[in-house]
MDAnalysis code that builds the backbone (N, CA, C; Angstrom):
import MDAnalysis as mda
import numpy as np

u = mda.Universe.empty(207, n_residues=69, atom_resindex=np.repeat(np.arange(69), 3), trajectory=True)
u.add_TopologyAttr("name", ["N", "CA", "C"] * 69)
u.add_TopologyAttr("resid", np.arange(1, 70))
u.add_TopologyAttr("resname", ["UNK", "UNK", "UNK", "UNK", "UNK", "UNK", "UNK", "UNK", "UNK", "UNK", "UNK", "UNK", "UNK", "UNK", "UNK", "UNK", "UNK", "UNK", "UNK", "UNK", "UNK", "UNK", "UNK", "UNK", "UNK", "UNK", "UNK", "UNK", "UNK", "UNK", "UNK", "UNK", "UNK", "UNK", "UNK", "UNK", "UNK", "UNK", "UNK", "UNK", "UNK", "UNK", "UNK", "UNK", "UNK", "UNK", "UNK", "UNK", "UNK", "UNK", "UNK", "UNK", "UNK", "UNK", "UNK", "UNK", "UNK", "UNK", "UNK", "UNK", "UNK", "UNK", "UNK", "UNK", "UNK", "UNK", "UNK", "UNK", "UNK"])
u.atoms.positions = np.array([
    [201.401, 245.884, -3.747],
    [201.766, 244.691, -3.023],
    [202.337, 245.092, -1.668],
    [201.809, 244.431, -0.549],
    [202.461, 244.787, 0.701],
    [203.486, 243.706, 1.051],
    [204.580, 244.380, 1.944],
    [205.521, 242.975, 2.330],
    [205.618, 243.538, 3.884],
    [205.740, 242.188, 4.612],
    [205.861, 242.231, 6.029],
    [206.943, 241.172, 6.087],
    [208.028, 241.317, 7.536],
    [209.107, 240.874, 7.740],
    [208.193, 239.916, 9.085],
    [208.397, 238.349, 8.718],
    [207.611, 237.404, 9.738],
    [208.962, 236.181, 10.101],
    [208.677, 235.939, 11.037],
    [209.716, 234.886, 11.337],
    [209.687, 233.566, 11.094],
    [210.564, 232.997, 10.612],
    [210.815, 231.286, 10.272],
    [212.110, 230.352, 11.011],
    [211.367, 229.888, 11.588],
    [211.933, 228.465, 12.342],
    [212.543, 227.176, 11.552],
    [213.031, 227.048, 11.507],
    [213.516, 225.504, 10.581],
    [214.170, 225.049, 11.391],
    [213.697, 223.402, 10.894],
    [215.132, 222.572, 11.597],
    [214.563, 221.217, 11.107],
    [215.664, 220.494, 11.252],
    [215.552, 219.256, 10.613],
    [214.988, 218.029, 11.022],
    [214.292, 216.910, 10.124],
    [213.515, 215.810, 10.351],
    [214.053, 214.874, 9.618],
    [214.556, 213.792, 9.777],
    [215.347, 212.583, 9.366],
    [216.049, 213.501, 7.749],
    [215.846, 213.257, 6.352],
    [216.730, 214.348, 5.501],
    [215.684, 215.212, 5.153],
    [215.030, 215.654, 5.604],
    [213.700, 216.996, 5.016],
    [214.257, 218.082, 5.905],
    [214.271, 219.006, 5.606],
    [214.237, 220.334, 6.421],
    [212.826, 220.862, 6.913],
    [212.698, 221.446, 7.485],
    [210.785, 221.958, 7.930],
    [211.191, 223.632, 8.217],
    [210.300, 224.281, 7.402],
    [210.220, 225.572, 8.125],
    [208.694, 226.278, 8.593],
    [208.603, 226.351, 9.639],
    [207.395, 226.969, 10.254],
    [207.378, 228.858, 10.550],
    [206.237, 229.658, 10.047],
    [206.449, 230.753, 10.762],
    [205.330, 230.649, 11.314],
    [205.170, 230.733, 12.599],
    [204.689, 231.287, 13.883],
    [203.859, 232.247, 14.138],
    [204.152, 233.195, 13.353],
    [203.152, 234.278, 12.995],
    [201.822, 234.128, 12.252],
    [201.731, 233.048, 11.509],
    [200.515, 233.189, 10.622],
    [200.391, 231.524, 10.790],
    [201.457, 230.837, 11.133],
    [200.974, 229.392, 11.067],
    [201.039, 228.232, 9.940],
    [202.088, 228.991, 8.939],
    [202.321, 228.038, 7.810],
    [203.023, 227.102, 8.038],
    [203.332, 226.053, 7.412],
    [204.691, 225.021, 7.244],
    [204.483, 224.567, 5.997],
    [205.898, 224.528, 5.675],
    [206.297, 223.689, 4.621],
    [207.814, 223.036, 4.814],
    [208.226, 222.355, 3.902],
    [209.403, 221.523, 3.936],
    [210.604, 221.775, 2.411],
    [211.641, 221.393, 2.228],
    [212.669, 221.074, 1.788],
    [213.788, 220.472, 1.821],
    [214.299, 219.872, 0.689],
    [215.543, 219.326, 0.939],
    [216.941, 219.892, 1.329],
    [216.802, 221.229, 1.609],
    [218.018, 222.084, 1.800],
    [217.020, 223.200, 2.678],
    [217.667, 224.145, 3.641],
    [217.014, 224.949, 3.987],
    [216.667, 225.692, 3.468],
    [217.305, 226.310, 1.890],
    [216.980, 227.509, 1.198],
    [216.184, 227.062, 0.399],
    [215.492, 225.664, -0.166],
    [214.328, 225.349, -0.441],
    [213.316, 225.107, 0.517],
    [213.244, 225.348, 1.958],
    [212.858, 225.221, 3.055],
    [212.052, 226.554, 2.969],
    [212.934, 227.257, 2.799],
    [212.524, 229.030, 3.184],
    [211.760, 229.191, 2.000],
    [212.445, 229.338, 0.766],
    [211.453, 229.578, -0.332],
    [210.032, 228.629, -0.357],
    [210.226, 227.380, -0.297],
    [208.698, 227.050, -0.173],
    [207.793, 227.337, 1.243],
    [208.472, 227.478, 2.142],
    [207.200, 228.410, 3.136],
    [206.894, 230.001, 2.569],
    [207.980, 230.702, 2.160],
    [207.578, 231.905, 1.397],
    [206.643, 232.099, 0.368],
    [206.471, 231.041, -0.079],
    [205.151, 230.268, -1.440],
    [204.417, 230.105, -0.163],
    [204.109, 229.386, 0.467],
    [202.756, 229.191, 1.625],
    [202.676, 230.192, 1.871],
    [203.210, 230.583, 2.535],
    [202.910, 232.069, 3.640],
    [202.355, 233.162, 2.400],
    [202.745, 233.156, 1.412],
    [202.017, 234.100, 0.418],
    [200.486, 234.047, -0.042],
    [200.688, 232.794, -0.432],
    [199.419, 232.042, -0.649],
    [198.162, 231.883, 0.265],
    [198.928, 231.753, 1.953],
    [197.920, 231.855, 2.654],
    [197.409, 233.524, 2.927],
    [198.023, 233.898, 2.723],
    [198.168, 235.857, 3.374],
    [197.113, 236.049, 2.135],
    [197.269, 235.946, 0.881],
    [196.010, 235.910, 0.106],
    [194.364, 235.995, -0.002],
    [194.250, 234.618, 0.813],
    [193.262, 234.559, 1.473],
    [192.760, 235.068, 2.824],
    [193.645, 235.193, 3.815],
    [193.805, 235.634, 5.408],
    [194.897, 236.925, 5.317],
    [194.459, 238.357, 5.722],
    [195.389, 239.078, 5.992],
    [196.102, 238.679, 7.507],
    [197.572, 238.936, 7.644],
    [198.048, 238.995, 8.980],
    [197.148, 239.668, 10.202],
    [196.289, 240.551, 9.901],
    [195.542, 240.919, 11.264],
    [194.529, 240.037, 12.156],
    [193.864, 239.110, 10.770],
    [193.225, 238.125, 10.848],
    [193.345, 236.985, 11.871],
    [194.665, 236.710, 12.228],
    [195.853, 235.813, 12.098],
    [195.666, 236.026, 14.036],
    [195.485, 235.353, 14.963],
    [195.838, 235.664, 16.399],
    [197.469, 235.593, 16.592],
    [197.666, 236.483, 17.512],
    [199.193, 236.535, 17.655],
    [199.911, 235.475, 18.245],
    [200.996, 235.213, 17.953],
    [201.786, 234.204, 18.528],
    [202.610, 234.707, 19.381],
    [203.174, 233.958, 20.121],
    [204.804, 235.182, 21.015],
    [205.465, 233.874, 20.704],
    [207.114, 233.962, 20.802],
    [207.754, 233.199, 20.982],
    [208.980, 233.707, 22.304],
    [209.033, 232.468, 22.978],
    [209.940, 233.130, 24.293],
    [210.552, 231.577, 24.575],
    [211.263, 231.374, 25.441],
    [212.514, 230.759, 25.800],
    [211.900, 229.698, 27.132],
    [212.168, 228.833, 27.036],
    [211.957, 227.884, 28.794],
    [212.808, 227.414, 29.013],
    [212.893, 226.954, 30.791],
    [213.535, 226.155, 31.302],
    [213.143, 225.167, 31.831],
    [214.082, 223.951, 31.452],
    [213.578, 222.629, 31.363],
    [214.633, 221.888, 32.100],
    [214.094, 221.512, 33.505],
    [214.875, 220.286, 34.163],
    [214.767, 218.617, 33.549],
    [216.037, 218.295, 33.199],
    [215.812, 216.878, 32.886],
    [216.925, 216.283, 33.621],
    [216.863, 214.847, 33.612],
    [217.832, 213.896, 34.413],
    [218.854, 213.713, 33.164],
])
């Protein structure tokens, strides 16, 4: 079994939590974040199954600046 360290985003939507990783493109949801994480960790497994990470085009994640009134 291989394991790779991928990143997850969460944050919240009216009471659901959402966690996305970026790297491969999963989402899933929960009512707490640590059911957030574990069920994208079920996706992200599930999809890696079928699709290895190389497969996968890269994502970057980086920072902007945003003028608003």
């Amino acid at each position: 079994m291989k394991n790779k360290v991928l990143t997850a985003i969460i944050h919240k939507e009216e009471d659901m939590y959402v966690a996305e990783c970026p790297e491969v493109g999963t989402v899933d949801q929960g009512e707490t974040i640590e059911e957030a994480i574990a069920n994208l960790k079920e996706a992200t497994r599930l999809y890696l199954e079928v699709c290895s990470v190389e497969d996968v085009s890269p994502r970057f994640v980086t920072a902007i600046e945003v003028s608003y009134a």
